[in-house]
N, C-alpha and C positions, 0 to 999 in steps of 0.2 A: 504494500500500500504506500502511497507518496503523494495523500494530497498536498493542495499546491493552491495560492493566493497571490493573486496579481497587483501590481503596480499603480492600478488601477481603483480596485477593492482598499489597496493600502488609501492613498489621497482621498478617499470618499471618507473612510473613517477618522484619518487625520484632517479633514477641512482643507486640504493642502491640494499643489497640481500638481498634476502626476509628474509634468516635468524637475518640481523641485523633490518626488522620490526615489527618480532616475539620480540626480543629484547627489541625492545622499547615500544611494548605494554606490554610485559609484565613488566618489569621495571618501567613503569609508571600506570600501574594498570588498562590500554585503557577497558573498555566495549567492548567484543568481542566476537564471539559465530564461531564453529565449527562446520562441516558440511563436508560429507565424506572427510575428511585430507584435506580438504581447511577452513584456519581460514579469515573470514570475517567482517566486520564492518557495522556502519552507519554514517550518518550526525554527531552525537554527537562526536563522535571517531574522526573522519578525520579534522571538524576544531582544533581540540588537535594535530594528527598526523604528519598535513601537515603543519598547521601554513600558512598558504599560505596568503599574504597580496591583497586582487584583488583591481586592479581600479577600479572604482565603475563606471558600467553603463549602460545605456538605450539602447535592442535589437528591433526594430519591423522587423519581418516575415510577408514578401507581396509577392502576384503579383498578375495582371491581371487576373488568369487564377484557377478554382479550380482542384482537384483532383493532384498538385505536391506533396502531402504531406504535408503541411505547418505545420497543427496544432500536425500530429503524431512528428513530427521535432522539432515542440516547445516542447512538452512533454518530449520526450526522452532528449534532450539536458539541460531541465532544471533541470532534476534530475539526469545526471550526474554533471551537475556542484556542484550540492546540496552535492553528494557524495565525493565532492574535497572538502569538507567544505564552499562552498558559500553559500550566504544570496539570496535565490531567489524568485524572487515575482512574477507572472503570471500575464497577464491582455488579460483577453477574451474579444475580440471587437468585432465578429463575430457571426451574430443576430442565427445562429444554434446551439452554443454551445457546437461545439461538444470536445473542450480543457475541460471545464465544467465539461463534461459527461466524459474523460477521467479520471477525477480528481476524479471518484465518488462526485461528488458535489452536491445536489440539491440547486437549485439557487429559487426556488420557492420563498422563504421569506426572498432573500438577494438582496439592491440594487444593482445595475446594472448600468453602465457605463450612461444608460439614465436617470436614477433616482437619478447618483448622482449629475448631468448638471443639469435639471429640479428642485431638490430641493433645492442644494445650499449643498449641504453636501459635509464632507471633504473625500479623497478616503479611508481612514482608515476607513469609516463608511461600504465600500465593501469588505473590505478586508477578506478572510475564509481561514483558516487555512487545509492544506491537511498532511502535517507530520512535524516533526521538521525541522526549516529551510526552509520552502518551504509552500509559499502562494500563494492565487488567487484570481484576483477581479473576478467571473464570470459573465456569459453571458446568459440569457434567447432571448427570443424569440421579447420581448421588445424593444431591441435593434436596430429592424428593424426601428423603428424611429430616431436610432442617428443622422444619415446628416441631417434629418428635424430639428433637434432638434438644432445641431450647426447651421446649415443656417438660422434660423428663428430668433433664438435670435441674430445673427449675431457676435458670439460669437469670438474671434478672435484665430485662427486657430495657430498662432507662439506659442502663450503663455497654452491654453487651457489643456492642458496634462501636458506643462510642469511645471504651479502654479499648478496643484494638484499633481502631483507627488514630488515639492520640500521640503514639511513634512514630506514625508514616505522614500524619497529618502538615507538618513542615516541609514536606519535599513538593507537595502538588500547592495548586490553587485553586482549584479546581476538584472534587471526587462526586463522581453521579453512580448514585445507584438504581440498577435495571431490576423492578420488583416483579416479583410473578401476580400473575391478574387474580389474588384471592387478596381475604381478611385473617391471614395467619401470623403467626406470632416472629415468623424474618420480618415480615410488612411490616408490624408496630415496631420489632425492633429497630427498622429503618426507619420510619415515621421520627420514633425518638431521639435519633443518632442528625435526624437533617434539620439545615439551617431552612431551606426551602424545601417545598416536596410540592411538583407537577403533576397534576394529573389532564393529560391527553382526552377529549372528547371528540366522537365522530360522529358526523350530520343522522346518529339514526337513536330509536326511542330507549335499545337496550343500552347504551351508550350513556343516554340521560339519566337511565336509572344506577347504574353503576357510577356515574358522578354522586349521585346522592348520596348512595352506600359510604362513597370513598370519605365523602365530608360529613357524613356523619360521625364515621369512625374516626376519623382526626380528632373531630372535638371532642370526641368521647376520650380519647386518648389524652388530648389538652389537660381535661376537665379534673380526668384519674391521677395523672399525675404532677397536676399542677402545673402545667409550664405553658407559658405566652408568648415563646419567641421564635414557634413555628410560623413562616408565612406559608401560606398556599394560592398558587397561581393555575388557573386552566388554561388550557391551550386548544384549542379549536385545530383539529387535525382534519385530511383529509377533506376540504370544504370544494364543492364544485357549485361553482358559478353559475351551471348552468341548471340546476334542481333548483325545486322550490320549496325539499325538504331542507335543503341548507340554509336558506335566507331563515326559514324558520325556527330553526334551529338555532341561527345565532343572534335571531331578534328575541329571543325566550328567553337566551342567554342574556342579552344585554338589559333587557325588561327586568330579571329577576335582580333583586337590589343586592341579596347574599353574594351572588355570582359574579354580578356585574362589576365590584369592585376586585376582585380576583383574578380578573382577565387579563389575559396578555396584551398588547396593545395589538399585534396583528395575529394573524392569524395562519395556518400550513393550510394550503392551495393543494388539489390532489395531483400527483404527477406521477407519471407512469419511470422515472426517473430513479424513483426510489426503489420500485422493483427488480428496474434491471440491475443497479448496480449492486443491491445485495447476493444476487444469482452470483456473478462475477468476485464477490468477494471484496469489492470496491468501496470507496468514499462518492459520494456527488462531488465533493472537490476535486475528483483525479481528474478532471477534466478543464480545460480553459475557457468553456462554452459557456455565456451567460444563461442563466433558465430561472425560472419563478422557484425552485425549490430551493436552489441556493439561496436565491433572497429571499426567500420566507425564512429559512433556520438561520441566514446570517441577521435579520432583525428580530428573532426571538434569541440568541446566540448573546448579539451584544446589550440586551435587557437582563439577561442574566448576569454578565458580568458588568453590567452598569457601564457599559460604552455609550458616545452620543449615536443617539438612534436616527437623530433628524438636522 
């Protein structure tokens, strides 16, 4: 994998024109390579170019309900931020894998979120490397036993994620976690371990109910263990322009006052973009082609990490 961020993309984010970040790459000697008259970079290049300072912090991706997108969402968004220069770390909870298998991963002979509860090891002992800047603890098939594995040992659910995470937690800026689409005891643990927690909706009604579930259990979780400094943010996935279950969908969204303030500012456009390149084992970034998919996850991208969006 080698996605890749243009010169282009860089001066939009920076306010700046592209010819003064021609400039400064060249000035400063940036590692760059060129490609039909668009000069492009990587992760190496951009933490040099952007200097960008992020808050450091914990994402999880949930909800009730599978097929919103979640894990193509985790993917893309964590390799754009990669390409703003962030330190990002992935963590597959989800007993399919299929973030894992995005990543080209084989997880065959790497612990696993259940093996590293069960032996006692620290999460650096899961951690695999997928390009510069950009890691994963992955996920095999194992992991089907994780809620056994917390509930039995009676493991406690506040702290759990978040003592294995507080040793690695200086090396990223960034950690997203890929939740499986239920209400079991990895979810709360994630729930409790994130700074933000995303939940993905898609224009149709099972979707909407599986938002509800999801925010219900948040604040249920809030409430049990006292804590207020979860935010939660929706993200409107897969929206076609051309239905009129979508408009409705996110005029119900916008209408409802709970939700309404939880909203992303834009929204994921459906694109046939994201299928193929997970087939291929790809980024949407491997490519230098502008498309709505990258501009949808690069302005939900730089909302998370509090870049200027406009």
């Amino acid at each position: 994998m080698a996605p890749k961020i243009t010169t282009a993309d860089a001066a939009q984010v920076l306010d700046v024109s592209v010819q003064a970040i021609h400039k400064k790459i060249k000035t400063n000697e940036f590692v760059h390579k060129k490609s039909q008259n668009r000069i492009y970079f990587e992760h190496e290049t951009s933490t040099k170019l952007f200097g960008f300072k992020f808050k450091r912090q914990v994402v999880s991706i949930q909800i009730v309900k599978g097929g919103t997108g979640k894990t193509t969402l985790t993917h893309a968004i964590a390799v754009r931020a990669n390409l703003y220069g962030a330190r990002v770390l992935c963590i597959d909870l989800d007993q399919q894998g299929n973030l894992t298998q995005s990543f080209n991963i084989n997880a065959a002979d790497t612990p696993v979120m259940v093996d590293i509860l069960e032996e006692g090891m620290s999460l650096s002992d899961g951690i695999v490397n997928v390009s510069s800047g950009l890691d994963i603890v992955p996920s095999r098939i194992d992991n089907a036993t994780l809620d056994n594995t917390l509930m039995l040992k009676r493991i406690n659910l506040q702290k759990v994620f978040t003592k294995l995470l507080e040793p690695v937690k200086k090396n990223y800026d960034l950690i997203i976690i890929d939740c499986p689409p239920n209400l079991g005891q990895s979810v709360s643990a994630a729930t409790l371990a994130s700074d933000l927690v995303i939940i993905p909706v898609t224009p149709e009604q099972f979707s909407i109910t599986g938002l509800k579930l999801s925010f219900q259990e948040i604040a249920n979780l809030k409430e049990s263990f006292d804590i207020k400094n979860i935010k939660l943010k929706i993200l409107l996935n897969k929206y076609d322009t051309r239905t009129s279950l979508s408009h409705e969908v996110l005029s119900s969204l916008i209408q409802n006052k709970k939700y309404h303030k939880n909203m992303f500012k834009t929204y994921i456009r459906i694109s046939q973009e994201f299928p193929n390149v997970t087939v291929n084992r790809e980024s949407i970034y491997e490519s230098l082609k502008t498309t709505s998919a990258k501009e949808d996850v690069d302005l939900v991208t730089r909302e998370i990490l509090n870049l200027k969006t406009a």
